[in-house]
C-alpha positions in Angstrom: 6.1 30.0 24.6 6.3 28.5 21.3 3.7 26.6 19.2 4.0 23.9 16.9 3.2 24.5 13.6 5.8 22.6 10.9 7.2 19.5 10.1 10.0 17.9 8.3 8.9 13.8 7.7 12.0 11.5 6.6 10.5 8.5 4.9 12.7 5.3 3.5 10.6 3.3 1.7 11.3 -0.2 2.9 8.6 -2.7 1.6 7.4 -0.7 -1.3 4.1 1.0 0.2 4.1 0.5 4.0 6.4 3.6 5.5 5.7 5.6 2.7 1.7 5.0 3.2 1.6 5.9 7.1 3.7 8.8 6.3 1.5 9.8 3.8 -1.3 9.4 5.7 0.4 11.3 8.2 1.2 14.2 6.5 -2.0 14.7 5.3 -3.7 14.5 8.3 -0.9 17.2 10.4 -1.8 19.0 7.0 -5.7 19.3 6.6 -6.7 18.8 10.2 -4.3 20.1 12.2 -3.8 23.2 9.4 0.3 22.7 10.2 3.8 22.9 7.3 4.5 19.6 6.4 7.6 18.6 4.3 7.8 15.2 3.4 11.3 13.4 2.4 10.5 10.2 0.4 13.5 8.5 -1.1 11.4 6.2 -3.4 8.8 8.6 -5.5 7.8 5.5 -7.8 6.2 3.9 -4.9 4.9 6.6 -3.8 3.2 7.4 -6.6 0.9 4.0 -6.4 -0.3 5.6 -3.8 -0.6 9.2 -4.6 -0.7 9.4 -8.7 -0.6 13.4 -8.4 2.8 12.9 -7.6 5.5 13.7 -10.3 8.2 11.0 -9.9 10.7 13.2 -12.0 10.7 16.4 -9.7 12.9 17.3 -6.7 10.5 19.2 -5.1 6.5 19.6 -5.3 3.1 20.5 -3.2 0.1 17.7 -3.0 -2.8 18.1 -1.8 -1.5 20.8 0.6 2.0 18.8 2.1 5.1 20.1 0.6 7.2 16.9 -0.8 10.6 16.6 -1.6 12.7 13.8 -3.4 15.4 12.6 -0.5 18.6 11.9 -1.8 22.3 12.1 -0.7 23.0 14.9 1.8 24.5 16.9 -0.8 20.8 17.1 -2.5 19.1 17.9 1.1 21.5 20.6 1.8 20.8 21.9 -1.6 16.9 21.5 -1.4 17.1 22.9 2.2 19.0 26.1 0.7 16.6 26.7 -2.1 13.9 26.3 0.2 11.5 29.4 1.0 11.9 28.3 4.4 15.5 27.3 4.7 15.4 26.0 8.4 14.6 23.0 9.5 10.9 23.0 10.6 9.5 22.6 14.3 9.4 19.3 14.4 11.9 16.9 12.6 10.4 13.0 12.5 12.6 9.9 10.8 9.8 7.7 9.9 10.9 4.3 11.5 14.3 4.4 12.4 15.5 6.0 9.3 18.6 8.4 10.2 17.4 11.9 9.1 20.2 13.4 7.4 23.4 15.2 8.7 22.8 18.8 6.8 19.1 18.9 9.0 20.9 17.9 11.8 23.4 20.6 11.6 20.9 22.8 11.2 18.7 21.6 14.3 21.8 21.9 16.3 22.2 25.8 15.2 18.4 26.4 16.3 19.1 24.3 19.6 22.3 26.6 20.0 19.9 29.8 19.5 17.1 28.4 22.6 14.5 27.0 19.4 15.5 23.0 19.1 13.1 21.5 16.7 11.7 18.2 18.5 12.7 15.4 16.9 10.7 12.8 17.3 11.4 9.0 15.6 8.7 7.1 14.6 8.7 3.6 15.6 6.9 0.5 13.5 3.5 -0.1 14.7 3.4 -3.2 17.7 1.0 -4.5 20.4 3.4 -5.5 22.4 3.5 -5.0 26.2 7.3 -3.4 26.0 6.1 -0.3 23.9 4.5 1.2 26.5 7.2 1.3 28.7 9.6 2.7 25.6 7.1 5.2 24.2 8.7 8.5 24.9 11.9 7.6 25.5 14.6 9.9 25.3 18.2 9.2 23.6 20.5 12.6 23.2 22.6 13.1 20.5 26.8 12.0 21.1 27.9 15.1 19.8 24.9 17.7 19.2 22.8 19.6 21.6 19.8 17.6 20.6 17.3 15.0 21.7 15.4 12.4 19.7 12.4 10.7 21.3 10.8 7.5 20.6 7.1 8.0 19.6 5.2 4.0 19.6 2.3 3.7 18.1 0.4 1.1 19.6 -3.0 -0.2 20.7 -2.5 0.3 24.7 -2.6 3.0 27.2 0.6 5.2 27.1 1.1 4.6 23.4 0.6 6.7 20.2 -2.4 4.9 19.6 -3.2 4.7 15.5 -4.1 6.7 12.8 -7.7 7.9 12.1 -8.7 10.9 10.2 -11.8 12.9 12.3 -14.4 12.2 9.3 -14.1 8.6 9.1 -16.4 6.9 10.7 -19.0 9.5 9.0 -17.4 8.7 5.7 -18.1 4.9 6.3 -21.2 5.0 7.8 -22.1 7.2 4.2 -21.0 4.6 1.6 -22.3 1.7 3.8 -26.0 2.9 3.5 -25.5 4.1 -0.2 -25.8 1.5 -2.8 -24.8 3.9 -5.3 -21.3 4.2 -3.6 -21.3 0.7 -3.4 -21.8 0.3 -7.8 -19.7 3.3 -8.2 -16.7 1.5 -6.5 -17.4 -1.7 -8.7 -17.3 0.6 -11.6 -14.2 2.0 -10.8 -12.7 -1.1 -9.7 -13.9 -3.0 -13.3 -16.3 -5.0 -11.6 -19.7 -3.7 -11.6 -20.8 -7.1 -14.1 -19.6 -9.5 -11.5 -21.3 -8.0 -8.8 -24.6 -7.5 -10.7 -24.2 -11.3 -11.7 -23.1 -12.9 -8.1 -25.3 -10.6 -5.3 -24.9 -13.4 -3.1 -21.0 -13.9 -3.5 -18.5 -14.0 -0.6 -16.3 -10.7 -1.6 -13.2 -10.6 -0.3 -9.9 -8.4 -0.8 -6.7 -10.2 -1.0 -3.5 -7.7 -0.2 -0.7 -10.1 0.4 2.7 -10.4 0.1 3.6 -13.9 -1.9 2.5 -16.7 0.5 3.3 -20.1 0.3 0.0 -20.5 1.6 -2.0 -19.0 -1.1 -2.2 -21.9 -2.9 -4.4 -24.0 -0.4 -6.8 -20.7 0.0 -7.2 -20.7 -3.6 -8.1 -24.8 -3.6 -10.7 -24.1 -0.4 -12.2 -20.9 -2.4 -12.6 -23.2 -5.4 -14.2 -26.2 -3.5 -16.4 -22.9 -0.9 -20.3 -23.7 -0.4 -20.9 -20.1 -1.0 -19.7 -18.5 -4.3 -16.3 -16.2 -4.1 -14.9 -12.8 -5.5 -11.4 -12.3 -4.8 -10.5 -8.8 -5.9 -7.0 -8.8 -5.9 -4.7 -5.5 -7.1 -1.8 -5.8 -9.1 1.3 -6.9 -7.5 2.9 -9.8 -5.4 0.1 -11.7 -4.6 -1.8 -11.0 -8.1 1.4 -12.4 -9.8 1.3 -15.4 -7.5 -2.5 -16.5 -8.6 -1.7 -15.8 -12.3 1.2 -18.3 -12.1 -1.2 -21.2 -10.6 -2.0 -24.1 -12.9 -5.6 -23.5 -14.6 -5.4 -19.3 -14.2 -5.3 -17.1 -16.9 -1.4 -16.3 -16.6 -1.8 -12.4 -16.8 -1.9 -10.1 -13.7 -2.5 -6.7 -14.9 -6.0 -5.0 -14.0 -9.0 -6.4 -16.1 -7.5 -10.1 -15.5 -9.9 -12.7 -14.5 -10.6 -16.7 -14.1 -13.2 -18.6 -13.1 -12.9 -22.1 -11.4 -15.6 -23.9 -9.3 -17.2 -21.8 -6.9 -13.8 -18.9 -7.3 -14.0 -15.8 -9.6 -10.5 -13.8 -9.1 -10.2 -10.2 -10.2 -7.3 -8.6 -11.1 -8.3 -4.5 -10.0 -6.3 -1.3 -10.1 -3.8 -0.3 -7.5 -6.2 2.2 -5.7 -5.1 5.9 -4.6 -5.1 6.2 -1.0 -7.9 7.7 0.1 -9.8 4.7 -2.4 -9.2 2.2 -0.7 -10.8 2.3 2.6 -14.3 2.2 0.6 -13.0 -1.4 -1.3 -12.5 -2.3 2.3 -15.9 -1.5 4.0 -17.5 -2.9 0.6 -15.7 -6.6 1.2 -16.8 -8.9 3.4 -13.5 -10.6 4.3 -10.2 -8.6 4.0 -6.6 -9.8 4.0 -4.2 -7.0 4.4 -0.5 -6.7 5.0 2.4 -5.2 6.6 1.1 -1.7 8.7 -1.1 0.8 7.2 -3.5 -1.5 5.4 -3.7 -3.5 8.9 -4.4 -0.6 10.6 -7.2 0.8 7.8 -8.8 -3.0 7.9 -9.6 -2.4 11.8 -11.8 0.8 10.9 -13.6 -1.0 8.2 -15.2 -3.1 10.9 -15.1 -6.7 8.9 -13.0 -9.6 9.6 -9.2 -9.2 8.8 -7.0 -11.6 8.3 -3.3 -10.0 8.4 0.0 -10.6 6.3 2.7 -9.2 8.9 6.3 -8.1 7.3 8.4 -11.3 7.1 11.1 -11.1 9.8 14.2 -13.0 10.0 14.7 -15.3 13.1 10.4 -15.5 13.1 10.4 -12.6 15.1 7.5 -10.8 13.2 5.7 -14.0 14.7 5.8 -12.8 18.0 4.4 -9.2 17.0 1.4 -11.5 15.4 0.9 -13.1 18.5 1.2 -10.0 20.4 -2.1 -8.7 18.5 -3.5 -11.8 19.0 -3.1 -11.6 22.9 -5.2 -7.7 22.4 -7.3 -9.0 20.1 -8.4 -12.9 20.1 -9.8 -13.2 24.2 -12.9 -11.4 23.7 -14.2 -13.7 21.6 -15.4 -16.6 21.8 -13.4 -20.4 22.3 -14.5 -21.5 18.7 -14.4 -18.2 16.9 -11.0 -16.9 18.8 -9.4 -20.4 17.5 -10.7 -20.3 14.1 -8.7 -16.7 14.3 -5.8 -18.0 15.4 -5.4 -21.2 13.4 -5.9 -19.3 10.5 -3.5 -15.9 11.1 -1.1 -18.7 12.0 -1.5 -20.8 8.6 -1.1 -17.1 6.7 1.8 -16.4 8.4 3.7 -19.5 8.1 2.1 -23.0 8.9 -0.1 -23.5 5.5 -1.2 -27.0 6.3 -3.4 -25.5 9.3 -5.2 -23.2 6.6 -9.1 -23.6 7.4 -11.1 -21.2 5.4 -14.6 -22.9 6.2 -14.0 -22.3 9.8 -13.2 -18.8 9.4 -16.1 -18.2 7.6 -18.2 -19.7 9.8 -17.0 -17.5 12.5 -17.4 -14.0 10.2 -20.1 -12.8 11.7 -18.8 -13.0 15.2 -15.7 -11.6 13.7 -17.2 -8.3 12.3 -19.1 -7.9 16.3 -15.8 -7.9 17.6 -14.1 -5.4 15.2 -16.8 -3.1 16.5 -16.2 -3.2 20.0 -12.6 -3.3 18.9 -13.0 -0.3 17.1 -13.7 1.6 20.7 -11.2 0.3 22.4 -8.8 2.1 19.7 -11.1 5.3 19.9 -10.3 5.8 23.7 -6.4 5.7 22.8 -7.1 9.0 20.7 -5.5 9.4 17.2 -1.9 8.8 16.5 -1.7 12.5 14.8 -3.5 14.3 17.1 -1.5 12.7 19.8 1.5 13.4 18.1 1.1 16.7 18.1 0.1 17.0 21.7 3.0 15.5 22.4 5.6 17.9 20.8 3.6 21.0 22.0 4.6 19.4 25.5 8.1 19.3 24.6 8.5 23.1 23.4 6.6 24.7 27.0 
């Protein structure tokens, strides 16, 4: 009987943190919880390190916090890398992270394991969706044309027979620690460059922006200036950043430390944060705008209203992934409050002219009730890692 213990993670990195930040979360979590190998192929090390700054952009191979990385290039690099290797084999498990094609020499050598009884399971990832279909694809199986192998398709999701998300054990301890500690509270202002406004505005609406440029950005800026209540936009640098800096009456620059002031708005240009600091800039805001998968997913532990930026599509069909979430998400609340979400997902994604940030507001608090019984409707799907593994152990028995 044979147990799983290793992994080989292929990771393309598409929309400049999204794959390579569930991987990474990932392969940290296989790593430190589940005490299993990890080696993680990352094509884009740049991006990677905005997420990770340990990691050295310039080397071919390297260990972080505990997960073995190596820089994914042409198959003649992998072949290479995978010779030099201490452990030359492909490991136990072989994932391409969202349909990325894992390369041919790990496939060759996967199909000279299979030949020998010991197949690594390969497994590829799919993107993250709520809707009903991925329950009945989770699992699949498609074997290779010509090698003695099998690749299934692993869904995360937020039904019954899905992967379910990620969610490290120690989280909810973690947050339940920094929400009842003021000093971790001024600790991440200090970090972030904005203990001041924070001592001066106590009573300010604080919200995170983490956007991808939006047309409708614009408008949410206008209805911040003109709020009742007194706004702090923390914003990191990047897309959206870039897109305030360029409006009429803002300061022009977008690099951390940037500010300006305009009615009742105070926008703040912070850091890009490491990983593991940006769940507590999260719990600390009181609205969050988040985009594309892993931030999405990290908003929903936070407990606070969300408001989320999906991956542009073609054709509109990330629309209909929106809508799916909506379906999961939007009925348990009520009429007023579920439409308020609705209209204003909608205007984020697309329709700009619906954009109604009062209304929102004035549904927040019935917002952050229903991200906590939300919150244990995801618990009872069990952790996208943990289930993972579970998972491939079945596949090797």
């Amino acid at each position: 009987m044979r147990t799983i213990t290793s992994w080989d993670l292929f990771c393309r990195v598409v929309d400049n943190y999204g794959d390579i930040g569930v991987c990474w979360r990932l392969a940290r979590q296989l790593t430190q919880e589940h005490g299993h190998t990890v080696r993680l192929w990352v094509d884009d090390l740049r991006s990677f390190e905005k997420l990770c700054p340990a990691v050295d952009v310039t080397a071919e191979a390297q260990r972080v916090s505990g997960v073995d990385i190596r820089q994914w290039g042409d198959d003649a690099q992998v072949a290479a890398l995978l010779a030099a290797d201490a452990h030359a084999t492909p490991h136990d498990v072989v994932i391409g992270a969202f349909a990325c094609a894992v390369p041919e020499p790990m496939l060759q050598g996967m199909a000279a394991l299979a030949s020998q009884g010991t197949a690594p399971v390969w497994i590829n990832l799919e993107y993250l969706s709520a809707e009903n279909w991925v329950a009945e694809y989770h699992a699949m199986q498609s074997p290779h044309p010509q090698l003695p192998l099998v690749k299934y398709f692993f869904f995360p999701g937020f039904a019954r027979n899905t992967g379910g998300v990620l969610r490290e054990t120690h989280l909810g301890a973690q947050r339940a620690t920094f929400n009842a500690s003021p000093a971790a509270h001024q600790a991440l202002w200090h970090r972030l460059g904005v203990d001041d406004l924070m001592r001066e505005h106590p009573d300010a609406l604080r919200v995170s922006l983490f956007a991808y440029a939006n047309p409708a950005l614009p408008t949410l800026v206008a209805q911040w200036e003109a709020s009742p209540l007194p706004v702090i936009c923390l914003v990191p640098e990047g897309l959206a950043a870039t897109q305030i800096a360029e409006l009429p009456g803002s300061t022009g620059a977008a690099k951390a430390g940037a500010r300006w002031s305009r009615g009742q708005l105070t926008v703040a240009v912070v850091p890009f944060v490491p990983q593991e600091h940006y769940d507590p800039l999260l719990w600390a805001c009181d609205i969050n705008f988040v985009r594309g998968e892993d931030s999405f997913v990290r908003a929903q532990w936070a407990l606070q209203p969300f408001i989320w930026h999906i991956y542009p599509q073609s054709d509109d069909v990330h629309l209909t992934k929106l809508d799916a979430f909506l379906a999961r998400y939007a009925p348990a609340l009520p009429e007023a409050q579920a439409n308020a979400l609705r209209t204003f997902w909608h205007a984020w994604n697309g329709r700009p002219d619906t954009l109604d940030w009062p209304a929102l507001v004035a549904a927040a608090p019935t917002l952050r009730n229903r991200a906590i019984t939300w919150e244990h409707t995801l618990l009872h799907l069990g952790d996208l890692a943990a289930n993972l593994v579970a998972f491939c152990e079945k596949q090797v028995k």
